[in-house]
N, C-alpha and C positions, 0 to 999 in steps of 0.2 A: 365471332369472338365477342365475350359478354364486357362490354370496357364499365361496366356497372358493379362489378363485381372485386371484393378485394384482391389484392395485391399479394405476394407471396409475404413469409415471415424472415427475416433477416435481423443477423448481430449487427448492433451497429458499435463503433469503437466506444470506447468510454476510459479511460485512464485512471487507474486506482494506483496512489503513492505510498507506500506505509514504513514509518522508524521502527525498528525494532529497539523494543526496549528490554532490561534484564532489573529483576525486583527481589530483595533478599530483605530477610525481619530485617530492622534497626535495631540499636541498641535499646536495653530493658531502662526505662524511668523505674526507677526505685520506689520515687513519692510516690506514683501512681499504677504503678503495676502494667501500665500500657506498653509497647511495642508497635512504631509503628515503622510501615513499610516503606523502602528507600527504592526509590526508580532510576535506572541510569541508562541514556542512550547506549546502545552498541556499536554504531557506526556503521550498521547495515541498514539496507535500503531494499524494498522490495516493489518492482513495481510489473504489473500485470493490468491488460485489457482485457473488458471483454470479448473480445475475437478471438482470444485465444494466447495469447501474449502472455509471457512471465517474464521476469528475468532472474525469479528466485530470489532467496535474500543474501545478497554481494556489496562488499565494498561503496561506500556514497559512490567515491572516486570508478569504480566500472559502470556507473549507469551511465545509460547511452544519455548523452545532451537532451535539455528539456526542447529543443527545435528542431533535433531528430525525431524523434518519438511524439510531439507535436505533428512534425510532419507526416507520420505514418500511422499516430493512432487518432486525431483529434484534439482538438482543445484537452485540457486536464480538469 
């Protein structure tokens, strides 16, 4: 066996957390003719590892505890 030689290729965990958010024009300024765009959280929550892991975009309150998912994907 060559112990010189690399090592197989492997995911390693990594934790991606993401807010969903929802964005409609604003209201029209008159003096300026502008419109600008108004952002509001939606209260979803998506979080996914690399390994394979989602949990789709669901309620804050369904995702799993950040010391579950700590414990099973890595640090965040």
């Amino acid at each position: 066996m060559d112990d010189t030689a690399p090592g197989p290729w492997a995911t390693e965990h990594r934790l991606t957390i993401r807010a969903q958010t929802a964005t409609r024009p604003g209201p029209l300024d008159e003096a300026t003719g502008a419109r600008w765009a108004e952002h509001r959280k939606t209260g979803l929550l998506l979080v996914a590892c690399n390994c394979g892991f989602t949990t789709g975009w669901v309620p804050g309150a369904e995702v799993p505890a950040l010391a579950e998912l700590t414990e099973q994907h890595g640090g965040t």
